[in-house]
N, C-alpha and C positions, 0 to 999 in steps of 0.2 A: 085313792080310796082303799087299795088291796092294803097299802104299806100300814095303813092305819088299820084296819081291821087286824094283819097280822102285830102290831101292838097291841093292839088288846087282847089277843089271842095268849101272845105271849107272858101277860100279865099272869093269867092263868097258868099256863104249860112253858115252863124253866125249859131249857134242853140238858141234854143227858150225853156224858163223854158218851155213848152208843152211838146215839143220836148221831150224832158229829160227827163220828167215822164214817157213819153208814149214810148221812146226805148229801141226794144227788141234788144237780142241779138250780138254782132258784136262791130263792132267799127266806132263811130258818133265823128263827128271832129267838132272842133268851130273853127280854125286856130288861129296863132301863138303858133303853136304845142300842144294846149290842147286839148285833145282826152277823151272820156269818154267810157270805156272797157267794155261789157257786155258778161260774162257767170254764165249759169244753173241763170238769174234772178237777179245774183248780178252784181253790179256794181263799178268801180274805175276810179278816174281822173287820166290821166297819162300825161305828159311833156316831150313833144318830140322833142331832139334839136341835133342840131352837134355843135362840137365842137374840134378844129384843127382837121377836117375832120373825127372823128369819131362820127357814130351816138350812142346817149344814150337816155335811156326811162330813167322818172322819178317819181317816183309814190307820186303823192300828198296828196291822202286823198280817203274815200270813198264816193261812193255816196251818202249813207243813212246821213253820218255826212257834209256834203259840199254840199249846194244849185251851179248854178252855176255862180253863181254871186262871192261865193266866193272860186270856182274854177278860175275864173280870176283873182281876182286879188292876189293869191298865185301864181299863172302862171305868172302875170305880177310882181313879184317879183323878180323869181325866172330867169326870163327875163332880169331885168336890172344886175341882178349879171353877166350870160351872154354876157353882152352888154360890163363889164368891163373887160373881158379876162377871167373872172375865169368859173370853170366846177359847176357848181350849186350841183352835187351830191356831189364834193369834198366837195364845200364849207356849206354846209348842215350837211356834218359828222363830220365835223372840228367844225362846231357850239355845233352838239349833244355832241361832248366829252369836249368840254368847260363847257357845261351846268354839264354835269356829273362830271369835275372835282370839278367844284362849289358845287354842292351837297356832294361830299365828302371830301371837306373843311369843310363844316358846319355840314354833317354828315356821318361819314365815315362806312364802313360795318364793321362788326366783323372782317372777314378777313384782312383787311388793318390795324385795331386797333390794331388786335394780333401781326400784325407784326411790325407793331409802338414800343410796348410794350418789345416786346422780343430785338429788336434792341437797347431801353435804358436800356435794365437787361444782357445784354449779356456780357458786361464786368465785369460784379461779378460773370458771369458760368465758371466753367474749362471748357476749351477750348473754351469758348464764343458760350457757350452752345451745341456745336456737339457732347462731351461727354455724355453729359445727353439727348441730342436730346428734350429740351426743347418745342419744338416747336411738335413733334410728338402726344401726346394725340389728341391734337387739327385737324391736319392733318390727322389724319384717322377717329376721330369719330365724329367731330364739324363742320370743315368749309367745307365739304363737304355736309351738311344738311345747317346749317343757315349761312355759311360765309358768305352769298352777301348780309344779312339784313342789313340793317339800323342800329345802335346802341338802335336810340330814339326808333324804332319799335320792339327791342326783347322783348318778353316778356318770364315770368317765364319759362310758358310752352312751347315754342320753345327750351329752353335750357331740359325740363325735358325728351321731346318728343327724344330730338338727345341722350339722356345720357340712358337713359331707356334700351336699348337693352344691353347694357353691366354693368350697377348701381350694378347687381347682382352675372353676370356671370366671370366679369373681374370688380371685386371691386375696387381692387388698382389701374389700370390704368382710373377709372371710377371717380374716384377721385385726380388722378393727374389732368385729363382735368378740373374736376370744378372747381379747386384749381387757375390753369392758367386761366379760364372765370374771374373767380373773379380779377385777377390782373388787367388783360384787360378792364373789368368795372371801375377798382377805377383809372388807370391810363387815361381813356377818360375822367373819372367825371373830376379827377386831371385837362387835358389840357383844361377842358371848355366844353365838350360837352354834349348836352342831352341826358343821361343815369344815371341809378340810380344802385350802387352796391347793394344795395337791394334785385332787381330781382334776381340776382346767386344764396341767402340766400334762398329766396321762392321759387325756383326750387332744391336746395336741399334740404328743406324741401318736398315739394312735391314728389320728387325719394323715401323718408322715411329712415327710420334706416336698417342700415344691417351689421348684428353682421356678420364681418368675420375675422374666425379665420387664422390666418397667416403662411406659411407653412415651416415651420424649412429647411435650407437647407438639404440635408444630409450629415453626415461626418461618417468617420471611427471611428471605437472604437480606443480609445488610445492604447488600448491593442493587439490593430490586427496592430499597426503601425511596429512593430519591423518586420511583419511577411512582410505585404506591401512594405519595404522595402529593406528585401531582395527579393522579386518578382522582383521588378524593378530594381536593381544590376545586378539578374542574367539575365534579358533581353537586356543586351548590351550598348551601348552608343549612343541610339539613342535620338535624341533632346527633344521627346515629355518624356524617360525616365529620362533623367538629369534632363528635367525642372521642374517633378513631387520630385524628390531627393531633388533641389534644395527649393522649395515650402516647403516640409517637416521641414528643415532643417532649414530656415532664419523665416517660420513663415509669410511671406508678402503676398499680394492681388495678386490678378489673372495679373491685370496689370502690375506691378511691375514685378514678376516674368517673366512674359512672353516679355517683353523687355531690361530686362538688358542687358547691355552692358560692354565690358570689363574696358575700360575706367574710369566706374564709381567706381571699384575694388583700393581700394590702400591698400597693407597690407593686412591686416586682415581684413578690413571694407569697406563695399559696402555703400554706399550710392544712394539711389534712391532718381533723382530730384521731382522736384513738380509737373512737367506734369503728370509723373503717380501714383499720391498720391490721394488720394480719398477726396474732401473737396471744400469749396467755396474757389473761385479764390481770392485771397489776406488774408487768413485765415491758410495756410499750408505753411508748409515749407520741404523744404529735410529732407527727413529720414536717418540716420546711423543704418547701420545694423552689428553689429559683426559675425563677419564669423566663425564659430566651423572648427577645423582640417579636419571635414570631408567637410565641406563646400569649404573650399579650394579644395580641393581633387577634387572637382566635377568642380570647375572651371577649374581644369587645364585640368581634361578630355575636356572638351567644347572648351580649347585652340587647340587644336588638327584638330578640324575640322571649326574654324572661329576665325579670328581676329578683327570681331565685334559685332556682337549677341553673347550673350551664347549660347541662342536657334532658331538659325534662321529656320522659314519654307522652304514649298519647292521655293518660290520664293526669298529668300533674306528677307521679310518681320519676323515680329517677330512670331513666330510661334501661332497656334490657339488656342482658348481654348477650342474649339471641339476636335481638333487632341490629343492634352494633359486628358481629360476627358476620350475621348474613349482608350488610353491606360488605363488609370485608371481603366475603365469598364473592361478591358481585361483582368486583373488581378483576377476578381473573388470576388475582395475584396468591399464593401461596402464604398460608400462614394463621394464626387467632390472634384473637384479642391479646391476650397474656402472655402468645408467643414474641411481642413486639417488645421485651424488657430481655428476653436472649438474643434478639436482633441487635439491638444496642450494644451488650457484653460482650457480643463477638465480634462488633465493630472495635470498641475498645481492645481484646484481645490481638486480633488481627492486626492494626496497625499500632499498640503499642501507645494508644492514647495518654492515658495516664496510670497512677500507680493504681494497685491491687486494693490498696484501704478505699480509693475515689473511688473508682467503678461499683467496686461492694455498698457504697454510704449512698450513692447515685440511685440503690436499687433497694434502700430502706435496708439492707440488711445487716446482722447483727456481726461484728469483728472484735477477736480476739475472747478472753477467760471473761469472764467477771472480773478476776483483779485490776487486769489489762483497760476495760473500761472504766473502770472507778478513776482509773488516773486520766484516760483520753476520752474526755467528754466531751471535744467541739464534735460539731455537726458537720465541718468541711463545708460548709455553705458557700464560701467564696470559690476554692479549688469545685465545688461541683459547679458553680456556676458558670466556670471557664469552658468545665466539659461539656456544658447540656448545650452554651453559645453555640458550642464547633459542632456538635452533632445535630444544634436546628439548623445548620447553614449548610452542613451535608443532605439532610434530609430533604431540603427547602430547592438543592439543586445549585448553591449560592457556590461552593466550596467542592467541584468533583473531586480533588486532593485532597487527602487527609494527610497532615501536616499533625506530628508527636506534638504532645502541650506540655510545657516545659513545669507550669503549675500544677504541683501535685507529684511531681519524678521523684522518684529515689534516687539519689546519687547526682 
């Protein structure tokens, strides 16, 4: 009732730059809704309208910064918008996000960049980067410090300042993030925009050098495998035991093992596709894996309790590689999951098993230039399969002797 009485008050009596100087506290009307707000001393213009029957306050600016001269005529602006149906605060916020989208056409924040960036690299990630979680460094240690900058406005030391907490303590990961800043810089330079890769260089140069030494996974002794082995035989056919047998036995990555499928099985030979191969997207191909007597053996156990996973969890899902470890743990024995493929190479090492190219091809991994494979493109599928024979028969307890294999030797 006061607010309305002092509009029609106001209708009457305009206020006066006096006036304005000299109003204490309360609320002083000029009419057609501009009001000028006073508490504890300060001051603000406000804009007071309806609109399809609802009333809105609208705050235009402060005292100290608006005489009231140009308190009217932002009010009589903000009036004719009014006048043409529309809600002045809608159409106000609708202007501010124009303005801001224009600004980040011509200067976009790191966060928006990085996601620019990852969006045109995502198709050369496995899995279009959710396997590697590309985007992660940046989301936990980056864009939640300087994501909302400006490109043109980072400087070294905003980047040194977010990196700094971890440069030391989580080196590796501290270095994936800069790795990706850096991309993010040369691909805005790349689209045009004012930013210098540069800056990444002098913010890692500023973080400084940090010798770290990198931490071996752990793996079993080759020697403790026979014993490992029969641990997990005598503990029953449970999924996390098989998938551990299995691992021993094929030689393959966490992934690989902990997905196979029956389907992929033909014979003797598994093949695992390229989703769960470890490598850049358009760079890998399916793997053949020759399956040892005992390898089979273990399959057909796993037929018994699923006709799709080898090792399915407790959901249907591929089983974990917590749940597969902690068995491993259980054991007593020394080692991980993924340590069980240097168990192997150092078996091969140590006695001399076979050549450098078998052992390497045994272990998926890549030999020689590109030129060098364009010419040698078997797979060694027979030479691996002599090896992976003699190694499930050491494993297996069949073979205490390791006896060199003549398949696969240089010379």
């Amino acid at each position: 009732m006061g607010d309305q009485m002092g509009d029609r008050a106001s209708m009457r009596n305009k206020l006066t730059a006096v006036q304005v100087k000299k109003a204490g506290d309360g609320k002083h009307y000029d009419g057609g809704g501009l009001v000028l707000v006073r508490k504890g001393g300060v001051g603000k213009w406000v804009f007071r309208y309806s609109h399809l029957g609802r009333r809105r306050e609208m705050g235009i600016g402060s005292q100290a910064e608006l005489t009231l001269a140009d308190a009217r005529r932002i009010r009589d602006q903000w009036a004719s918008e009014l006048a043409k149906g529309h809600d002045p605060i809608d159409s106000r916020n609708a202007q501010r996000a124009a303005e801001r989208d224009a600004v980040s056409r011509e200067d976009p924040t790191l966060e928006d960049m990085a996601i620019e960036a990852f969006e045109a690299r995502k198709a050369s990630l496995r899995g279009e980067g959710t396997r590697g979680r590309w985007m992660s460094p940046l989301d936990l240690h980056v864009i939640p410090k300087i994501g909302r900058k400006r490109m043109s406005k980072i400087h070294q030391k905003d980047i040194k300042d977010a990196l700094s907490p971890i440069w030391r303590k989580k080196h590796p990961t501290a270095q994936k993030a800069i790795n990706r800043i850096r991309i993010v810089f040369t691909h805005a330079r790349l689209a045009g925009f004012d930013c210098d890769p540069f800056t990444v260089h002098a913010a890692e140069h500023m973080l400084g050098v940090v010798k770290h030494e990198p931490r071996h996974v752990p793996a079993t002794r080759w020697q403790d495998i026979p014993d490992l082995y029969q641990a997990l035989t005598q503990r029953g056919n449970h999924a996390s035991c098989l998938a551990l047998r299995w691992a021993i036995l094929t030689v393959v990555r966490s992934m690989a093992v902990r997905g196979a499928r029956f389907d992929e099985i033909e014979g003797d030979v598994w093949t695992v596709p390229v989703d769960r191969i470890k490598g850049h997207e358009g760079r890998v191909r399916e793997f053949r894996v020759p399956l040892s007597a005992e390898a089979q053996a273990v399959a057909k156990l796993c037929s018994e309790f699923s006709d799709n996973l080898l090792f399915p969890g407790l959901r249907g899902t591929p089983i974990s590689d917590v749940a597969v470890n902690k068995m491993l743990r259980s054991t007593g024995i020394e080692g991980t999951l993924h340590g069980l493929r240097t168990s192997f190479r150092t078996w091969v090492q140590d006695n001399q098993v076979c050549t450098y190219e078998v052992a390497e091809t045994v272990l998926g991994h890549t030999i020689g230039n590109k030129v060098e494979r364009s010419y040698a493109r078997s797979d060694l599928l027979e030479p691996r399969r002599v090896v992976l024979d003699a190694w499930a028969r050491f494993a297996t307890g069949q073979d205490a002797k390791v006896v060199p294999i003549s398949a696969g030797k240089s010379g």
